[in-house]
VMD Tcl script that builds the backbone (N, CA, C; Angstrom):
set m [mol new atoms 186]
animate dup $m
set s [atomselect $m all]
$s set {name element resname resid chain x y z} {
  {N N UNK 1 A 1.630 -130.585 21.035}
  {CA C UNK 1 A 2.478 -131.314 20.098}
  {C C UNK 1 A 3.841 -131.525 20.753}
  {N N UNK 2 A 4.659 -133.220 20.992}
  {CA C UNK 2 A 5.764 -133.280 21.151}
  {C C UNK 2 A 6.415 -132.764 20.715}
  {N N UNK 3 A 8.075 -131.842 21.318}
  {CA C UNK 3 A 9.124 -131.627 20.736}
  {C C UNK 3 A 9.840 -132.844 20.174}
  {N N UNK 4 A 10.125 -132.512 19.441}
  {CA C UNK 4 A 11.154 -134.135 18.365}
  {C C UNK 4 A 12.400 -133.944 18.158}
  {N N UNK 5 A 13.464 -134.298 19.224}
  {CA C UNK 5 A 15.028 -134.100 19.025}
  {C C UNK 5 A 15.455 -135.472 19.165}
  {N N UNK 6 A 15.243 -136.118 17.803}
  {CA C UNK 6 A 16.114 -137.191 17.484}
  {C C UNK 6 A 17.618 -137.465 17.711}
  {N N UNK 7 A 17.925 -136.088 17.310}
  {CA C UNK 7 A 19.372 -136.046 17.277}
  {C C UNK 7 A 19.899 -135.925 18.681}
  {N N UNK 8 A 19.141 -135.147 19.237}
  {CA C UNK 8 A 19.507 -134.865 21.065}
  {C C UNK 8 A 20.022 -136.298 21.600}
  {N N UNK 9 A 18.390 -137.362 21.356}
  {CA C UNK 9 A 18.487 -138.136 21.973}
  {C C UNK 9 A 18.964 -139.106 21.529}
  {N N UNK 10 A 20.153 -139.573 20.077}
  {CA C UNK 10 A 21.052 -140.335 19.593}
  {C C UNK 10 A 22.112 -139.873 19.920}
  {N N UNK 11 A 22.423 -139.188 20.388}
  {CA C UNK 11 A 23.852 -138.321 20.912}
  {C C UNK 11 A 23.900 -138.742 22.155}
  {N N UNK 12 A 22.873 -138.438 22.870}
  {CA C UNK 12 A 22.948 -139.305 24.423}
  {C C UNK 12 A 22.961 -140.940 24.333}
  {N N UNK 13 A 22.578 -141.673 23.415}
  {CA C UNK 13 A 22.831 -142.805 23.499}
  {C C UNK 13 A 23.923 -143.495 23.177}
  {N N UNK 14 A 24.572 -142.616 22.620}
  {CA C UNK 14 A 25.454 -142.841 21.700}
  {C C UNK 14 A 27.252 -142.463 23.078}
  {N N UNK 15 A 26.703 -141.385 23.460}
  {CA C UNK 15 A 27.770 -141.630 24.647}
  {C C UNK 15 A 27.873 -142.683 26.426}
  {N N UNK 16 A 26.184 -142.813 26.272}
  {CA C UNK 16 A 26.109 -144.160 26.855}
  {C C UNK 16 A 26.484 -145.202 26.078}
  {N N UNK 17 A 26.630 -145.795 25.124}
  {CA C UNK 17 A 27.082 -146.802 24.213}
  {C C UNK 17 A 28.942 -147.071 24.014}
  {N N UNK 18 A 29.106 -145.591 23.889}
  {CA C UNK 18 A 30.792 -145.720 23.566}
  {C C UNK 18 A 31.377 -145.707 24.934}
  {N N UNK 19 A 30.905 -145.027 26.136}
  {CA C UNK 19 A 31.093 -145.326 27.848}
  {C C UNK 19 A 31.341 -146.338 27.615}
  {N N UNK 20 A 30.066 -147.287 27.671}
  {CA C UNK 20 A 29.808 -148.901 28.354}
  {C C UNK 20 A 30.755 -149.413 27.430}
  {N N UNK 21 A 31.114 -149.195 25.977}
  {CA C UNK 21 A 32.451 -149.896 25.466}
  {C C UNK 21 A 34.136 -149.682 26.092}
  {N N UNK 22 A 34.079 -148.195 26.295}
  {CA C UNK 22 A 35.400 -148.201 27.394}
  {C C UNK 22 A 35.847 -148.632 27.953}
  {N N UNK 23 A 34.461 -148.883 28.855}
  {CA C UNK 23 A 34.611 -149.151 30.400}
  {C C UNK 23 A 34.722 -151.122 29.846}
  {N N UNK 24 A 33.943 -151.979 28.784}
  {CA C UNK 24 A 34.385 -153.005 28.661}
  {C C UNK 24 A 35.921 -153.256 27.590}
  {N N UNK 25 A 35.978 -152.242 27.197}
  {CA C UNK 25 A 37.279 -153.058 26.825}
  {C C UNK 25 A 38.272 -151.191 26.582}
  {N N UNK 26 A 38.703 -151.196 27.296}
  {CA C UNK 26 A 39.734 -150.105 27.231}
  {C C UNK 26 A 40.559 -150.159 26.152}
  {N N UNK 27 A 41.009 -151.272 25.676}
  {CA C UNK 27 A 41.907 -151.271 24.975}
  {C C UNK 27 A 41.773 -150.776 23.297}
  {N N UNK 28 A 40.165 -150.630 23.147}
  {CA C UNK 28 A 39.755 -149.919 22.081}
  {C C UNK 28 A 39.970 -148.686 21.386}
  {N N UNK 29 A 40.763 -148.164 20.341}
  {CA C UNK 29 A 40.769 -146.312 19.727}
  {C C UNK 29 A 38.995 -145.908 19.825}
  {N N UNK 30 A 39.231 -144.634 20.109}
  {CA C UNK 30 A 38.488 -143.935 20.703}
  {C C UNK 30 A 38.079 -143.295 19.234}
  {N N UNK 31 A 38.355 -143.183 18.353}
  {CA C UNK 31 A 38.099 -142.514 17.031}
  {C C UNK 31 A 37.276 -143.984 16.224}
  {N N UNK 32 A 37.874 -145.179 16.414}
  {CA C UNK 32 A 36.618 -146.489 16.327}
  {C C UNK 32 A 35.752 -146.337 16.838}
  {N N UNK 33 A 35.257 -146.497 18.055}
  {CA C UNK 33 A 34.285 -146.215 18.936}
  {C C UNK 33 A 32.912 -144.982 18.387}
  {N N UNK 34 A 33.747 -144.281 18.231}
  {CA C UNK 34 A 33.208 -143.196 18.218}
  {C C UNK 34 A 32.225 -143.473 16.074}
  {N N UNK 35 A 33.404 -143.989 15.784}
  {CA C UNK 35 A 33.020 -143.917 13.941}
  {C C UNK 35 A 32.188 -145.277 14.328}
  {N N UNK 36 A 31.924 -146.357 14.985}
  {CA C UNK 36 A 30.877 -147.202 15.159}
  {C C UNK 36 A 29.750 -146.580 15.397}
  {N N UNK 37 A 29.544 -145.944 16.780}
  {CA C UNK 37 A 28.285 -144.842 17.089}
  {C C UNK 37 A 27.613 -143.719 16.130}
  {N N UNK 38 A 28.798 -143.589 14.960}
  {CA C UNK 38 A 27.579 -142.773 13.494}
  {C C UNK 38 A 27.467 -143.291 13.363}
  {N N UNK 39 A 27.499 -144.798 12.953}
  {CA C UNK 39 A 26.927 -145.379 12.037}
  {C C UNK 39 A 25.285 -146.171 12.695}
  {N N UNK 40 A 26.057 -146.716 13.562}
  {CA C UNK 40 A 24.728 -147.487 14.773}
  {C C UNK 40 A 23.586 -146.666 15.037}
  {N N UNK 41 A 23.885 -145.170 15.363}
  {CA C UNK 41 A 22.908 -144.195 15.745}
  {C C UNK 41 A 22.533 -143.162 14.852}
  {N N UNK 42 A 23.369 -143.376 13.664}
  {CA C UNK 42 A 22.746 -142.388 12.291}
  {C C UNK 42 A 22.819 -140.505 12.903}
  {N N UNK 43 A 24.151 -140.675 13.069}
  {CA C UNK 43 A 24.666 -139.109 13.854}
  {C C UNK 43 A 24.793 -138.657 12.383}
  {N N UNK 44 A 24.873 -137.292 12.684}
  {CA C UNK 44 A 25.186 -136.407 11.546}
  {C C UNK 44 A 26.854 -135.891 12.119}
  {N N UNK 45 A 27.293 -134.632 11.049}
  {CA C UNK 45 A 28.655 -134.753 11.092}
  {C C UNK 45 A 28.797 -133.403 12.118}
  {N N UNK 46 A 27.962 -132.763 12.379}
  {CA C UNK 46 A 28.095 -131.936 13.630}
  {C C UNK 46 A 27.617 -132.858 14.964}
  {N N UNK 47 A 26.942 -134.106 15.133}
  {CA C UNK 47 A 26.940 -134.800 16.310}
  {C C UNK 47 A 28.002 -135.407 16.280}
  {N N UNK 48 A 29.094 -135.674 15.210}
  {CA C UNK 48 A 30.108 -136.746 15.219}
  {C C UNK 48 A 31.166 -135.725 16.082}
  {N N UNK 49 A 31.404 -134.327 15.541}
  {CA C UNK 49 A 32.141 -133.040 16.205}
  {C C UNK 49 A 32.363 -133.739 17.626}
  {N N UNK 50 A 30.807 -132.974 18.194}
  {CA C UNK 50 A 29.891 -132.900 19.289}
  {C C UNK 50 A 30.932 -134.189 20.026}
  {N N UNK 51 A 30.230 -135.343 19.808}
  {CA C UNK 51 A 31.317 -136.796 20.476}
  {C C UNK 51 A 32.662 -136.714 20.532}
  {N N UNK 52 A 33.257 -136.432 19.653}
  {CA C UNK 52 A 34.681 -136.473 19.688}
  {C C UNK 52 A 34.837 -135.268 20.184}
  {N N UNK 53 A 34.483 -133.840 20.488}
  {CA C UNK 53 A 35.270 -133.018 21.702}
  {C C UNK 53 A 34.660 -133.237 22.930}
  {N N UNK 54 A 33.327 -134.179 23.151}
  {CA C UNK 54 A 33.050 -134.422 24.392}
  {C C UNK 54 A 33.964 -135.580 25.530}
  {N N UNK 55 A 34.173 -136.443 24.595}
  {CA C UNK 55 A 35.156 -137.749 24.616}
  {C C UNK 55 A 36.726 -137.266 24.734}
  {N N UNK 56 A 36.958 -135.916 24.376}
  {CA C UNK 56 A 38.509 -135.078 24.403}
  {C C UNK 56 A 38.333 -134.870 25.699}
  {N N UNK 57 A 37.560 -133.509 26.264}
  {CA C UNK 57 A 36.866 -132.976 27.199}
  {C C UNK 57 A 37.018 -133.779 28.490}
  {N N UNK 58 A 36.379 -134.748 28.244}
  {CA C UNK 58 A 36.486 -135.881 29.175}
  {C C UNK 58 A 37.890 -136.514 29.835}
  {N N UNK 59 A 38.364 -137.059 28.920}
  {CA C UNK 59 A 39.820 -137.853 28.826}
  {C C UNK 59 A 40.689 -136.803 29.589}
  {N N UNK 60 A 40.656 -135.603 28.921}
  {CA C UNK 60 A 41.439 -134.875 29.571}
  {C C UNK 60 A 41.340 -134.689 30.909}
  {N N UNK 61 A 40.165 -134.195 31.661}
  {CA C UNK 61 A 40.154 -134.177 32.574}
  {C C UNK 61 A 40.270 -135.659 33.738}
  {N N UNK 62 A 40.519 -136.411 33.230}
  {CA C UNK 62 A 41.197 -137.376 34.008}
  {C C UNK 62 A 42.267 -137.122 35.104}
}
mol reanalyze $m
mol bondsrecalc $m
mol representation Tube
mol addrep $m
């Protein structure tokens, strides 16, 4: 029987999705981005967490 992590794998799409928006238009809030991707990918509110300290995480280390 397949394992079934929906959520795993809307979370990964979901930071490929808000990437490829960055990277096309920078000039976008990152808290939009991010509140587009619950809705598009049907995240729950611990994957929404999850994005927004991964997307912190990130930035910062710039």
């Amino acid at each position: 029987m397949p394992t079934i992590m929906p959520e795993a794998e809307n979370v990964q799409k979901a930071i490929k999705w808000i990437s490829a928006n960055m990277e096309e238009n920078g000039n976008q809030p990152l808290h939009k981005l991010i509140e587009s991707a619950v809705f598009k990918f049907d995240l729950s509110p611990k994957d929404t967490e999850f994005l927004m300290g991964f997307f912190r995480n990130h930035n910062s280390k710039k």
